[in-house]
LUMLUMDREN-2810 file (N, C-alpha, C; in Angstrom, 1 decimal):
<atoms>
<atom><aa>X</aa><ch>A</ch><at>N</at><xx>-26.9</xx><yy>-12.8</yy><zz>18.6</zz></atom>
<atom><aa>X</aa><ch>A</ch><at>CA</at><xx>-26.1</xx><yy>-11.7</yy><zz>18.1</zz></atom>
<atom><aa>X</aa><ch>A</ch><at>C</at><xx>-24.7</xx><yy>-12.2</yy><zz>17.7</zz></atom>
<atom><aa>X</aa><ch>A</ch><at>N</at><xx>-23.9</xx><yy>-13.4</yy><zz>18.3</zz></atom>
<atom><aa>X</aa><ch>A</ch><at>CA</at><xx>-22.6</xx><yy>-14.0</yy><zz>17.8</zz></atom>
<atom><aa>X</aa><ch>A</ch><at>C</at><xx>-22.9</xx><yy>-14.6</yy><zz>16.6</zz></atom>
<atom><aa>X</aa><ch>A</ch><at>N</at><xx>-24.2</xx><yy>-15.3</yy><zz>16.0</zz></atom>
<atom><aa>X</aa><ch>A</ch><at>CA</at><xx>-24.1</xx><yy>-15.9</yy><zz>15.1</zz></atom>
<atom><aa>X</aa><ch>A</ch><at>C</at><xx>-24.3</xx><yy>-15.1</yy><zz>14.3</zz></atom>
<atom><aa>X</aa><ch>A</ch><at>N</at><xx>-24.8</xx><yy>-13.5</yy><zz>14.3</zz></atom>
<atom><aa>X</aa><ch>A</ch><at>CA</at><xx>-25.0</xx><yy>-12.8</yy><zz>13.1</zz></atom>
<atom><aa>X</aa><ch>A</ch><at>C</at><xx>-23.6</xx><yy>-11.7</yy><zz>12.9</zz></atom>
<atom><aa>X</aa><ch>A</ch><at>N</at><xx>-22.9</xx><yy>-11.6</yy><zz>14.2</zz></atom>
<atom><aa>X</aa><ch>A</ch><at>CA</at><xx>-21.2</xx><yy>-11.7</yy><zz>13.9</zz></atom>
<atom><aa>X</aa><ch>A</ch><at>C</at><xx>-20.5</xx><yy>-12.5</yy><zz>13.1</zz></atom>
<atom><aa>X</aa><ch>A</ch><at>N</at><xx>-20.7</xx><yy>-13.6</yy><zz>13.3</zz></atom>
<atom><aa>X</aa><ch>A</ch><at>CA</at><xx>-20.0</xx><yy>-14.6</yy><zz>12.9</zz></atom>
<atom><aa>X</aa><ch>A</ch><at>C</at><xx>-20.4</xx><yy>-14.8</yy><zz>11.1</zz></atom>
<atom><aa>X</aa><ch>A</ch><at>N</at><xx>-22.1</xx><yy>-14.5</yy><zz>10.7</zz></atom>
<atom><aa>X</aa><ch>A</ch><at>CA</at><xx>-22.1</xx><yy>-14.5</yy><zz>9.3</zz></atom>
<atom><aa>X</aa><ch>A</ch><at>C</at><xx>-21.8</xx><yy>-13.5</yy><zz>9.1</zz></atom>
<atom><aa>X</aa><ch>A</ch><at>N</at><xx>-21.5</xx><yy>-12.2</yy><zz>9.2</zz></atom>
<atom><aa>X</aa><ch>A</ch><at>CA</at><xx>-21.1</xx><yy>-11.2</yy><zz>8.9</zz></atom>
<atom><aa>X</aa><ch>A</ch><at>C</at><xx>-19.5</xx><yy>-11.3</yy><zz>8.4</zz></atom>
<atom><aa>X</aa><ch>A</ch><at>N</at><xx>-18.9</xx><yy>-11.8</yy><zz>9.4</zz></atom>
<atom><aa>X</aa><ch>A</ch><at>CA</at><xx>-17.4</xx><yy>-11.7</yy><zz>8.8</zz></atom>
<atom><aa>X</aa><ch>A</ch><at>C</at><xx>-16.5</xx><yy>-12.7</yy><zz>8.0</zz></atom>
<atom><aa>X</aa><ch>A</ch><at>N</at><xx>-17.8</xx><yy>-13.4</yy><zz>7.5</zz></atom>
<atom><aa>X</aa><ch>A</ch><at>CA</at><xx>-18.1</xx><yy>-14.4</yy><zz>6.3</zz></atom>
<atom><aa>X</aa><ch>A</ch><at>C</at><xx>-17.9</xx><yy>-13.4</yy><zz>4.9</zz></atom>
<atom><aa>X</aa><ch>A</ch><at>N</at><xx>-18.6</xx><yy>-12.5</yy><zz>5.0</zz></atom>
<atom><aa>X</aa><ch>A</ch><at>CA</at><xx>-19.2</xx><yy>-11.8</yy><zz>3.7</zz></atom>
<atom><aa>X</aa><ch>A</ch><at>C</at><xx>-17.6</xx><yy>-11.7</yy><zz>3.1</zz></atom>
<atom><aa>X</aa><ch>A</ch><at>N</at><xx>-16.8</xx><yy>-10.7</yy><zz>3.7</zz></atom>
<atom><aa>X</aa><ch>A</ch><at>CA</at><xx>-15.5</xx><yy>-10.6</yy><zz>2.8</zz></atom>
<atom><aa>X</aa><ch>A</ch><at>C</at><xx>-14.8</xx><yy>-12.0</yy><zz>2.2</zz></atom>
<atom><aa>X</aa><ch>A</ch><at>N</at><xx>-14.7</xx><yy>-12.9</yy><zz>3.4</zz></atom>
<atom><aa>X</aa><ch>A</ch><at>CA</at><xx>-14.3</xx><yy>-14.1</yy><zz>2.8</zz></atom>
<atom><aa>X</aa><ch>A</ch><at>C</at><xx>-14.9</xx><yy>-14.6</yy><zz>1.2</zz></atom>
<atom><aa>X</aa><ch>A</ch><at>N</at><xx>-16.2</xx><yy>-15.4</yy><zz>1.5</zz></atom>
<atom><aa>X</aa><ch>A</ch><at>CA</at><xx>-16.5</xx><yy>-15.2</yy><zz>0.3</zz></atom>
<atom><aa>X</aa><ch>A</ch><at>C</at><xx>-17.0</xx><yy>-14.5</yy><zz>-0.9</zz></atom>
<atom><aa>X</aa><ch>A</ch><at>N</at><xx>-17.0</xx><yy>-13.3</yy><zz>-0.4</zz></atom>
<atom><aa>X</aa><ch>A</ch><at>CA</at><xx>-16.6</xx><yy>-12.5</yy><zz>-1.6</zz></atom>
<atom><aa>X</aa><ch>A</ch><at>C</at><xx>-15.3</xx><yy>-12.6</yy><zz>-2.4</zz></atom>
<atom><aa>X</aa><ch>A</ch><at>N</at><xx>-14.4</xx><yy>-12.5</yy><zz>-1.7</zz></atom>
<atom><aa>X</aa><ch>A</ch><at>CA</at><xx>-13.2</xx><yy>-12.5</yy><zz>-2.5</zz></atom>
<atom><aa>X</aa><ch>A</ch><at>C</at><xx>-13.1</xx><yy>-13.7</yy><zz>-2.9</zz></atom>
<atom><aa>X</aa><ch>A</ch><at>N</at><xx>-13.7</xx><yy>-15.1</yy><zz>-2.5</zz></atom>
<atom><aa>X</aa><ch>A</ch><at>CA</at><xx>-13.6</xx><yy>-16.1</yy><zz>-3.7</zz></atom>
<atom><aa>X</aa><ch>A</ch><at>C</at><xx>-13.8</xx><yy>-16.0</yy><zz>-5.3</zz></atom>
<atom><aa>X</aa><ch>A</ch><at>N</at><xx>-15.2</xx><yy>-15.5</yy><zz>-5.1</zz></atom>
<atom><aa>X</aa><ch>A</ch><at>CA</at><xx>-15.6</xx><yy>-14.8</yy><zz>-7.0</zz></atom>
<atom><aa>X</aa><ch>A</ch><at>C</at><xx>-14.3</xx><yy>-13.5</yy><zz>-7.2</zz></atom>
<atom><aa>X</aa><ch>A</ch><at>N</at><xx>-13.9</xx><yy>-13.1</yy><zz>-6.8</zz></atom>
<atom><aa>X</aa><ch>A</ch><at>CA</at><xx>-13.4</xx><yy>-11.9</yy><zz>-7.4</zz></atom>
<atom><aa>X</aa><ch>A</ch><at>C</at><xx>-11.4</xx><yy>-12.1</yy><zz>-7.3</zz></atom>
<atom><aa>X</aa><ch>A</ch><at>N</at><xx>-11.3</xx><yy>-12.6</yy><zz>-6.4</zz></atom>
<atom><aa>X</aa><ch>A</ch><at>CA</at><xx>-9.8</xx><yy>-12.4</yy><zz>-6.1</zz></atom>
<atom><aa>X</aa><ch>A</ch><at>C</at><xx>-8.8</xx><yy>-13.4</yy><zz>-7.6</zz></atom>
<atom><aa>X</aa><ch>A</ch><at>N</at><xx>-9.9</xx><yy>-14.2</yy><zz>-7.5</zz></atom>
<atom><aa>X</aa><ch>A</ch><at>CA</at><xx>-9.3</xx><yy>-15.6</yy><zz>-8.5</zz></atom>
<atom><aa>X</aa><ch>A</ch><at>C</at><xx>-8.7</xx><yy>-15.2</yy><zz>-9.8</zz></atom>
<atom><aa>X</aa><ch>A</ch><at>N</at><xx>-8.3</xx><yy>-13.7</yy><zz>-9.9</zz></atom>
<atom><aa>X</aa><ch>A</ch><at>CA</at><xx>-8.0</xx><yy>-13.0</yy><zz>-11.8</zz></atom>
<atom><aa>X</aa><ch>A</ch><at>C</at><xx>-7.0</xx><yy>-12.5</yy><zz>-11.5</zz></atom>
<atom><aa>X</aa><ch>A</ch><at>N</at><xx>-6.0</xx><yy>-12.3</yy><zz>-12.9</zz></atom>
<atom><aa>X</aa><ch>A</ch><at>CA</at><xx>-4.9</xx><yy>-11.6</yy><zz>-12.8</zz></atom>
<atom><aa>X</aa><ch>A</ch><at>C</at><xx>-5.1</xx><yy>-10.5</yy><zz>-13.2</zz></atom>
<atom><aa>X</aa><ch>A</ch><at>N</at><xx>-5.7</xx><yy>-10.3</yy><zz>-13.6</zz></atom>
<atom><aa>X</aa><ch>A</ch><at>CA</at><xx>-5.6</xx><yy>-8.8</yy><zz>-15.2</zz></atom>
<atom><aa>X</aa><ch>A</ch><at>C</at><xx>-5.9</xx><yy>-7.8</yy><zz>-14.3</zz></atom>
<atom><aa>X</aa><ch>A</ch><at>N</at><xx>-7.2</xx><yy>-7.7</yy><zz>-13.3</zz></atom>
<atom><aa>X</aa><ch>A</ch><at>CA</at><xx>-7.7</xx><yy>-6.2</yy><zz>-12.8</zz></atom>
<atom><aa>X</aa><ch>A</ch><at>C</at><xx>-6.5</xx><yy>-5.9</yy><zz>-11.8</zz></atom>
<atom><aa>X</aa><ch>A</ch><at>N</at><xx>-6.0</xx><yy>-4.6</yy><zz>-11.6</zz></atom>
<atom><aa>X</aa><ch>A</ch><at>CA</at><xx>-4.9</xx><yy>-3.3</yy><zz>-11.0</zz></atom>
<atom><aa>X</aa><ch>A</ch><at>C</at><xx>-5.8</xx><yy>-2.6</yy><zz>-11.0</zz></atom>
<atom><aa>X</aa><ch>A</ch><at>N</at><xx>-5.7</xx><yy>-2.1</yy><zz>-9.5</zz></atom>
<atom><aa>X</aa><ch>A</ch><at>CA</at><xx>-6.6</xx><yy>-1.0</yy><zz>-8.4</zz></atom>
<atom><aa>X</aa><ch>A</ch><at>C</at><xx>-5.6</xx><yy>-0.1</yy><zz>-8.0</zz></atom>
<atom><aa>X</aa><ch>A</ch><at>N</at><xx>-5.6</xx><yy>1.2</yy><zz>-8.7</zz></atom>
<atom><aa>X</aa><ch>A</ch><at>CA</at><xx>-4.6</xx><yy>2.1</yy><zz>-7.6</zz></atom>
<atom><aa>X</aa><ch>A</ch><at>C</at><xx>-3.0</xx><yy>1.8</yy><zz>-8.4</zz></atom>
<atom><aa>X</aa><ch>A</ch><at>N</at><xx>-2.7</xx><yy>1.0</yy><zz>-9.5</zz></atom>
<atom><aa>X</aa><ch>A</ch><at>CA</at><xx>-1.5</xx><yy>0.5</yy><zz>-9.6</zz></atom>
<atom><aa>X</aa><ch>A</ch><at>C</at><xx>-1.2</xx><yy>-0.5</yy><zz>-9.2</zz></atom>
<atom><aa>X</aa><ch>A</ch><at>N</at><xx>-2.3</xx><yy>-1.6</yy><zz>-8.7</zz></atom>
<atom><aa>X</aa><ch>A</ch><at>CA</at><xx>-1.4</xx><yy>-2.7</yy><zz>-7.3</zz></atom>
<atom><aa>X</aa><ch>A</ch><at>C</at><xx>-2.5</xx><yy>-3.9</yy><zz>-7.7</zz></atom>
<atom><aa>X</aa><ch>A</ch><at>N</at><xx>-1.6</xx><yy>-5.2</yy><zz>-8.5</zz></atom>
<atom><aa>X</aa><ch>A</ch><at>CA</at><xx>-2.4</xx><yy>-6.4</yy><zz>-8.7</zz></atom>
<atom><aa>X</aa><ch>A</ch><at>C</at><xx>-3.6</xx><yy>-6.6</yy><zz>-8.2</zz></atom>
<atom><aa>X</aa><ch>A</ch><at>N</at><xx>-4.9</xx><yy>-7.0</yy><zz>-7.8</zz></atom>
<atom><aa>X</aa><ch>A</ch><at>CA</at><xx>-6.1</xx><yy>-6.4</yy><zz>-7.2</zz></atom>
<atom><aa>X</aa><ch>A</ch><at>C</at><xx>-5.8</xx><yy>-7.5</yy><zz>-5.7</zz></atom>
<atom><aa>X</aa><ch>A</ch><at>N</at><xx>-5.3</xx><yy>-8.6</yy><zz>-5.8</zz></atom>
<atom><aa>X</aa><ch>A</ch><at>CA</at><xx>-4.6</xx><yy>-9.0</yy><zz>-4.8</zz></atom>
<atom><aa>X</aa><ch>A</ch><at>C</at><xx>-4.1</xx><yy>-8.5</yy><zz>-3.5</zz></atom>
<atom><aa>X</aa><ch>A</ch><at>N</at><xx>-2.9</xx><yy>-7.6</yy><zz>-3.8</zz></atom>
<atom><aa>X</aa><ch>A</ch><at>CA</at><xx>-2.2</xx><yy>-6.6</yy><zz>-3.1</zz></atom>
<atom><aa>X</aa><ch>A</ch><at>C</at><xx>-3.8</xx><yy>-5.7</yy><zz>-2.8</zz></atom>
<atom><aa>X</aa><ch>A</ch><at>N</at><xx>-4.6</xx><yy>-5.2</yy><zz>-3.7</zz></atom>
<atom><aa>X</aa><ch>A</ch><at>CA</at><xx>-5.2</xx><yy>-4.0</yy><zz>-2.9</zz></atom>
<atom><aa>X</aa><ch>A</ch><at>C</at><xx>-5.9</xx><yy>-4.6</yy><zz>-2.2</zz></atom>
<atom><aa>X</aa><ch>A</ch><at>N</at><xx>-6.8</xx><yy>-6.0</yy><zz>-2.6</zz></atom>
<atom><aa>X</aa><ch>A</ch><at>CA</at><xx>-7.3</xx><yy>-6.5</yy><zz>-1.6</zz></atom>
<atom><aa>X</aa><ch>A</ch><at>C</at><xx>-7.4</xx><yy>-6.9</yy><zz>-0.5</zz></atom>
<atom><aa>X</aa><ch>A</ch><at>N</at><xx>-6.0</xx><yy>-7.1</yy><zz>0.1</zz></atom>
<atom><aa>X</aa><ch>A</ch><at>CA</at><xx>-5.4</xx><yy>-7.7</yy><zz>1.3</zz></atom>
<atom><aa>X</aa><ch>A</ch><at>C</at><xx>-4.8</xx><yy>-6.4</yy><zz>1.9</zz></atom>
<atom><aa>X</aa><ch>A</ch><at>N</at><xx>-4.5</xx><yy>-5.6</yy><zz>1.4</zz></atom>
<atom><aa>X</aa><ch>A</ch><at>CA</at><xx>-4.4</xx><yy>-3.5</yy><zz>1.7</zz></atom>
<atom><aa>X</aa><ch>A</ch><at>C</at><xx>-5.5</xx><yy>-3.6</yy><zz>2.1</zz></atom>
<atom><aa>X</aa><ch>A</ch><at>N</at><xx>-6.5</xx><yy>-3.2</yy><zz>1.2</zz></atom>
<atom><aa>X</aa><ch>A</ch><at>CA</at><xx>-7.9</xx><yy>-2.5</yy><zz>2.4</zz></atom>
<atom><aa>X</aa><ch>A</ch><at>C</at><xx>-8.4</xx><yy>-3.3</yy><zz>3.0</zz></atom>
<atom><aa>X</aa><ch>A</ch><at>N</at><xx>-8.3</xx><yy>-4.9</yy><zz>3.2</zz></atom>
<atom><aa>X</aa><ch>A</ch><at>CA</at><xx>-8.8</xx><yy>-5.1</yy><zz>3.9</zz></atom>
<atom><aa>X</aa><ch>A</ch><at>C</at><xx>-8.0</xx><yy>-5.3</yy><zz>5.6</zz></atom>
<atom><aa>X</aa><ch>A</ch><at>N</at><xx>-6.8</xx><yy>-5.0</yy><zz>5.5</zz></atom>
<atom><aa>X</aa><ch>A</ch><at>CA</at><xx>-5.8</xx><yy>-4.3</yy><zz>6.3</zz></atom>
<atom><aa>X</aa><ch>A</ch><at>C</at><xx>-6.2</xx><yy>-3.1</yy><zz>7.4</zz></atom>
<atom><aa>X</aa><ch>A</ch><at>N</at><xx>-6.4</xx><yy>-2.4</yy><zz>6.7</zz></atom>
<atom><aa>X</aa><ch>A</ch><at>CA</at><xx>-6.6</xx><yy>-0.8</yy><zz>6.9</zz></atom>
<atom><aa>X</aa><ch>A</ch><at>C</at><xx>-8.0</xx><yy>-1.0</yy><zz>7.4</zz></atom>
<atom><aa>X</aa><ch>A</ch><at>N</at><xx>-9.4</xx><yy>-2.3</yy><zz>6.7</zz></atom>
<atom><aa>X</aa><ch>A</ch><at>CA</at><xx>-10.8</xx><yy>-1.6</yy><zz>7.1</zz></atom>
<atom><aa>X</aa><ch>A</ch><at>C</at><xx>-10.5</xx><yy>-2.4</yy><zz>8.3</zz></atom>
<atom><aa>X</aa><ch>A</ch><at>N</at><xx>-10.0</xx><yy>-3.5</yy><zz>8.6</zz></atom>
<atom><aa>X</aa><ch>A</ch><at>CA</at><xx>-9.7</xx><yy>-3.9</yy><zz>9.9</zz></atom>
<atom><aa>X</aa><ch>A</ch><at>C</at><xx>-9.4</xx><yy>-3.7</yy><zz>11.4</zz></atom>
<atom><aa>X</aa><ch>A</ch><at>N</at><xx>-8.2</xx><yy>-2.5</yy><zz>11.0</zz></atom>
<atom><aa>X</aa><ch>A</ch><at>CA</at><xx>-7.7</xx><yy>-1.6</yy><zz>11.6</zz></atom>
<atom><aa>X</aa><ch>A</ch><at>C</at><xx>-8.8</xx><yy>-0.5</yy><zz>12.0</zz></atom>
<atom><aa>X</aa><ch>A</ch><at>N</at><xx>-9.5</xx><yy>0.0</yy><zz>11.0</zz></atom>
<atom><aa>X</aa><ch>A</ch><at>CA</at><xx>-10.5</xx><yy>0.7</yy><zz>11.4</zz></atom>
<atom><aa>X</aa><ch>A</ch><at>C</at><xx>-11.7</xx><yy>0.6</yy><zz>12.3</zz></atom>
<atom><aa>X</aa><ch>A</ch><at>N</at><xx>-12.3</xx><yy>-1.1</yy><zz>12.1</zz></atom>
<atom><aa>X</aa><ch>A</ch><at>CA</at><xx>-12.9</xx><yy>-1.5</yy><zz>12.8</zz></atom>
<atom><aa>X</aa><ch>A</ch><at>C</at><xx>-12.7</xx><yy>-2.0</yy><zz>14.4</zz></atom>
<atom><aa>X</aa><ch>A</ch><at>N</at><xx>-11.5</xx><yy>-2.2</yy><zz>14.4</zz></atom>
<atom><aa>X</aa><ch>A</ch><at>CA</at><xx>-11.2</xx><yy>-2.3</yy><zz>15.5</zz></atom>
<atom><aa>X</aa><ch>A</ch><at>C</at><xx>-11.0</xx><yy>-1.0</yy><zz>16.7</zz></atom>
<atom><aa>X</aa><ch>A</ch><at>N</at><xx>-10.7</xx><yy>-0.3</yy><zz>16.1</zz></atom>
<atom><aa>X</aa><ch>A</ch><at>CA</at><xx>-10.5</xx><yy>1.4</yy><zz>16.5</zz></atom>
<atom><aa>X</aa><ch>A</ch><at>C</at><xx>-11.7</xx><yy>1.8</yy><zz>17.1</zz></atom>
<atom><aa>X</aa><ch>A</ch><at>N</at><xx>-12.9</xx><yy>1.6</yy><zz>15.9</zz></atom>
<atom><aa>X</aa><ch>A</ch><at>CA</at><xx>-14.4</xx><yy>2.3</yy><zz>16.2</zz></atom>
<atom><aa>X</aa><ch>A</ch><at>C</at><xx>-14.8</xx><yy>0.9</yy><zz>17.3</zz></atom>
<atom><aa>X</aa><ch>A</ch><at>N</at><xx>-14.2</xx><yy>-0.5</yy><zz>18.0</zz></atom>
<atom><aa>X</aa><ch>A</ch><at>CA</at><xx>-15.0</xx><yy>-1.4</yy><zz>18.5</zz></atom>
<atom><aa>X</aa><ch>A</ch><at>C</at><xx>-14.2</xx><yy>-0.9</yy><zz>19.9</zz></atom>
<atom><aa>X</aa><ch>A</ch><at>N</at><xx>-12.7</xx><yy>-0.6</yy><zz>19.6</zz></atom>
<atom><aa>X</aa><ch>A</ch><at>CA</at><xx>-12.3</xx><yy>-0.2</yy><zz>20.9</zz></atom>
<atom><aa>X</aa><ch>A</ch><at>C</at><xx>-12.8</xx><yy>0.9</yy><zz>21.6</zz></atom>
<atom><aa>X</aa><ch>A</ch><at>N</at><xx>-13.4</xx><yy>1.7</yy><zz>20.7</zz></atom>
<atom><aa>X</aa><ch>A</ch><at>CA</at><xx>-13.9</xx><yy>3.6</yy><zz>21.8</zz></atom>
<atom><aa>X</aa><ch>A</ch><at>C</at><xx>-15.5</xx><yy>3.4</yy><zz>21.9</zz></atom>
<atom><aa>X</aa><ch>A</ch><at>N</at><xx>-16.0</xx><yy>2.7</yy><zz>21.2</zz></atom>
<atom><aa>X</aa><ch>A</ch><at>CA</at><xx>-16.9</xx><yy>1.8</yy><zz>21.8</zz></atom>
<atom><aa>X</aa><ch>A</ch><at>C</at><xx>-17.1</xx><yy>1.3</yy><zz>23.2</zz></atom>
<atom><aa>X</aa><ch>A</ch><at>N</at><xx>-16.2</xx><yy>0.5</yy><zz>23.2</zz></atom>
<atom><aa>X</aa><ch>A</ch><at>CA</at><xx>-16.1</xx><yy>-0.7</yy><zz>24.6</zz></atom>
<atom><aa>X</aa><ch>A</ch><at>C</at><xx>-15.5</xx><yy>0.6</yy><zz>25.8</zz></atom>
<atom><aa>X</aa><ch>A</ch><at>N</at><xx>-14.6</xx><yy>1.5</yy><zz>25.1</zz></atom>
<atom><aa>X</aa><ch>A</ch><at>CA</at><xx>-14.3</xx><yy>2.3</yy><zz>26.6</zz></atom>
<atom><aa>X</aa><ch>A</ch><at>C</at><xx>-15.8</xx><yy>3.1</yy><zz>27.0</zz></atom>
<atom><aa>X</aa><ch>A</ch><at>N</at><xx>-16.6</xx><yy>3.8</yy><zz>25.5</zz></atom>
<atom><aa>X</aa><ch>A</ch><at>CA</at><xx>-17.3</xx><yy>4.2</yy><zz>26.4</zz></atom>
<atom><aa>X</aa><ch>A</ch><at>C</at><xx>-18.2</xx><yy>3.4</yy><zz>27.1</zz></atom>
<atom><aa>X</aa><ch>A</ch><at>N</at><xx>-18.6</xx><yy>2.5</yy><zz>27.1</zz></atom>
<atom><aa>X</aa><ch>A</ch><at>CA</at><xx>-19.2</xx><yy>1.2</yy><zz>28.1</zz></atom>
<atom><aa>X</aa><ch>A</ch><at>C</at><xx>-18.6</xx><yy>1.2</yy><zz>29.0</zz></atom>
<atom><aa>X</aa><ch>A</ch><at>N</at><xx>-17.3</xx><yy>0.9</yy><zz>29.1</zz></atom>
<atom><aa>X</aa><ch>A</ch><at>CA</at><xx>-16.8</xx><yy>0.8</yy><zz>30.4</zz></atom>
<atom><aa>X</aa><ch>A</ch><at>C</at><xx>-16.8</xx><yy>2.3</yy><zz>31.3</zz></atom>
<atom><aa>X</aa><ch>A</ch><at>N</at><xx>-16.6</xx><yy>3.2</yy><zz>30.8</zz></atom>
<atom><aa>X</aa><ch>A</ch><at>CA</at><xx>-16.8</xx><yy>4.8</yy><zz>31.3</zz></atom>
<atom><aa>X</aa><ch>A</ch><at>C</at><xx>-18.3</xx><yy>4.8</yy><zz>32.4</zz></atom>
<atom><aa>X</aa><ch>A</ch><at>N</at><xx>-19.2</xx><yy>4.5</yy><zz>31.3</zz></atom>
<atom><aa>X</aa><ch>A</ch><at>CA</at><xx>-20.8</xx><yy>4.4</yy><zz>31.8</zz></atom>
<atom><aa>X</aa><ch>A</ch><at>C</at><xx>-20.8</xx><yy>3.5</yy><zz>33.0</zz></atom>
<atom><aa>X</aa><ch>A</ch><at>N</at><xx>-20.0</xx><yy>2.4</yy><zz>33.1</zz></atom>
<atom><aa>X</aa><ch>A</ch><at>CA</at><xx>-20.4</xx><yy>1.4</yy><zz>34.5</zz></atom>
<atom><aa>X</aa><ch>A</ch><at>C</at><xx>-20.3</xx><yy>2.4</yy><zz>35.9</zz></atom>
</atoms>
């Protein structure tokens, strides 16, 4: 299960190799740089939220 964590939070990495590397594309008004490092801000944030009320309810259940 760690190692299919671990390729998982690979995927954004390189993804944004092929795609971050341009200047021209603006998302929202915001260099695609800026938006990219935004959402992936915020999806982080999110993910950690939904791993934290997660882990409480586990701990609730003991």
């Amino acid at each position: 299960m760690k190692i299919l964590i671990w390729l998982l939070s690979l995927i954004p990495a390189i993804g944004s190799l092929t795609v971050i590397n341009r200047v021209e594309p603006y998302v929202f008004g915001l260099p695609f740089i800026v938006f990219w490092a935004t959402a992936w801000l915020i999806l982080t944030s999110v993910c950690l939220y939904i791993s934290s009320i997660i882990q409480d309810k586990k701990e609730v259940n003991k």
